[in-house]
Each structure stands twice: as structure tokens, then as C-alpha cells.
Phi, psi and omega in degrees: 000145175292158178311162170237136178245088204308337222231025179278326185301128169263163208293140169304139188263161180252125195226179170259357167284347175269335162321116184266091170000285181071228166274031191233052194277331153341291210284339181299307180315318212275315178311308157325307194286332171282328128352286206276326172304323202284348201242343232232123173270143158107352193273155184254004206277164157316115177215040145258156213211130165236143164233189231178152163149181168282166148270142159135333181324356186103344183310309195297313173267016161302295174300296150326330169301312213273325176272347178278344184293004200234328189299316186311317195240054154061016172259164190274183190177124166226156168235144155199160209240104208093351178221153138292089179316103162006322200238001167302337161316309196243021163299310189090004199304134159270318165263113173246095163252128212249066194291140192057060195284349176267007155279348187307149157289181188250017177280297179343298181296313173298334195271339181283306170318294201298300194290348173302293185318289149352289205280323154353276160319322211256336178106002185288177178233131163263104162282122141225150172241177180197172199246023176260161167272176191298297181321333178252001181280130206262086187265175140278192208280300206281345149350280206301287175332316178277006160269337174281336207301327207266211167293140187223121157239153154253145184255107190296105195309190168282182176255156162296348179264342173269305181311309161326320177291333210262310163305338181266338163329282173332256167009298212267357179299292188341304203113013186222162192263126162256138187288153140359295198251332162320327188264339158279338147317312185302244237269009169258331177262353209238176187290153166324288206273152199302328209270312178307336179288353197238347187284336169297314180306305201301333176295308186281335177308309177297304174324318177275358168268305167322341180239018207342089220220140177282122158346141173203197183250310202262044174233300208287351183274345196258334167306315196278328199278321162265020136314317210254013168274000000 
């Protein structure tokens, strides 16, 4: 059998036009809008942001969207994921995203409390997530409060008929038809969440072009099968 070259495809960049919706088109609108307000001189609107969910649900790449939307229209913008940067405070950053703030230390949680404050004042927009809602996330207290002050969603993973949809979506950006029983082996056998499930797709794709031969069931199974080697 040929190498499966698992890591050929390059990484999908997180944009908020790539975001596979679900339920969440509230938190999608309100991120759009705070974008463009966060660009916009003189807006008063609310722009600090906690989401909330399982993994896999999409937080990262909500957050990352929002900080390349911001890199895009020429604003400083940082994301970081478990930590608070040090020198961020005096970055000047319009955008700050703080992803998996209950992995924070508790030197972290304070550099958050304080960058909360911060971003407040100067008018910037602050994202962070965690995979608790605020009232159960296991903060200090005034953490946790000032994390509820803001805007708060939680973000609904998908349904298997919307992850269907978001592969054949996927499938056909490729250039290829994905079958009926292929995405449904693909979502009873492959990992749950949507970025492994497309990473998978991207895997089979490549196999079957090496081998030129059409996307299958017995291709995607020899993809799953050295995943797990």
C-alpha cells in the first residue's frame, strides 16, 4: 500500500466565512458585528466576548477567525491559547483572544483580570473561552465575574446532518462527489469533531489521488486505520 501522507493537504486558515454555522448563527452575527464596530470610530457597542462549549465545538476557531478579521483590516490582534503573553499589556493589541482561560495559572488568570479591564477602558475587543459557562468555570471569583459581565455564548456543536453537509461542502471545494456511505462510515468511525473529521476527509483525498482510484469506504478505512498507527 502506498505512504498515506496524512499531513498533505494544507491547514484550512479559520476565517468567519468558513465557520460551519449549526445553531450558532446569533454568536456568528454578533462576532461579525463587533468586528466591524471594533473597526468603526465612536461605537459603544459591546465587545468583550466569552464562549463556552465542548471540544471540539469550534471556540478556536471562532477566536482565531476574529483575530485573522482584525489582522486583515490592519489592526494589531493577538490570539493565545492557555496563556496570557506577558508583554501583551503594553502591545497595544485592538484584538486580544484568550483561548481555554481554566488551563490559566493563577499569575495568568490575574494578567487576564487586569487585560479584562484594560481592554474595557481603551474600547478594544476582548474574546475568551473556556469549555465551562462562566457561573461553573473554575476561576478566582473576580475572573470568573468579569467574564459573565460580557457578552456570553455557548457554542452548539453540530448534529451529524450538519457535519454531513459541512464534508460534502468540503468534498466538493476539493473537486470530488462524496458518497452517501462514505460520510457515514466517516462520522460512525472517525473522531467526532469537525476539524479531525475534514482532516480525515483531506487524507482520503490524497490517498485516492495516489492511487487513482474514487474516494470509498475500503480507501477511507486503510486513512483511519494508519491515523491510529
Amino acid at each position: 500500500m502506498s505512504q498515506l501522507l496524512l499531513d498533505i493537504a494544507p491547514v484550512r486558515q479559520p476565517t468567519l466565512d468558513n465557520f460551519v454555522v449549526g445553531r450558532n448563527l446569533e454568536l456568528l452575527s454578533a462576532l461579525r458585528q463587533a468586528m466591524f464596530d471594533n473597526n468603526s470610530a465612536g461605537s459603544g457597542s459591546e465587545r468583550c466576548f466569552y464562549i463556552w462549549g465542548e471540544t471540539g465545538s469550534g471556540k478556536s476557531h471562532l477566536l482565531q477567525a476574529c483575530v485573522q478579521a482584525a489582522q486583515d483590516m490592519q489592526n494589531n490582534a493577538v490570539y493565545a491559547q492557555g496563556s496570557v503573553p506577558p508583554q501583551i499589556m503594553d502591545m497595544g493589541a485592538a484584538v486580544v483572544a484568550v483561548d481555554d482561560v481554566e488551563t490559566l495559572d493563577d499569575v495568568a488568570q490575574i494578567a487576564l483580570f487586569d487585560l479584562y479591564n484594560q481592554m474595557r477602558e481603551s474600547g478594544g475587543m476582548l474574546l475568551a473561552s473556556g469549555k465551562e459557562s462562566p457561573l461553573h468555570l473554575k476561576v478566582r471569583d473576580d475572573l470568573r465575574t468579569r467574564l459573565g459581565w460580557g457578552l456570553v455564548y455557548q457554542v452548539h456543536g453540530l448534529s451529524d446532518e450538519e457535519k454531513a453537509l459541512a464534508l460534502s461542502q468540503h468534498a466538493q471545494a476539493k473537486g470530488f462527489v462524496l458518497s452517501a456511505e462514505v460520510t457515514q462510515y466517516l462520522l460512525r468511525h472517525g473522531r467526532r469533531d469537525l476539524p479531525s473529521l475534514l482532516a480525515a476527509l483531506d487524507a482520503l483525498d490524497a490517498h485516492s489521488l495516489s492511487l487513482h482510484r474514487a474516494p470509498s469506504v475500503p480507501l477511507l478505512k486503510e486513512v483511519l486505520q494508519q491515523e491510529l498507527k
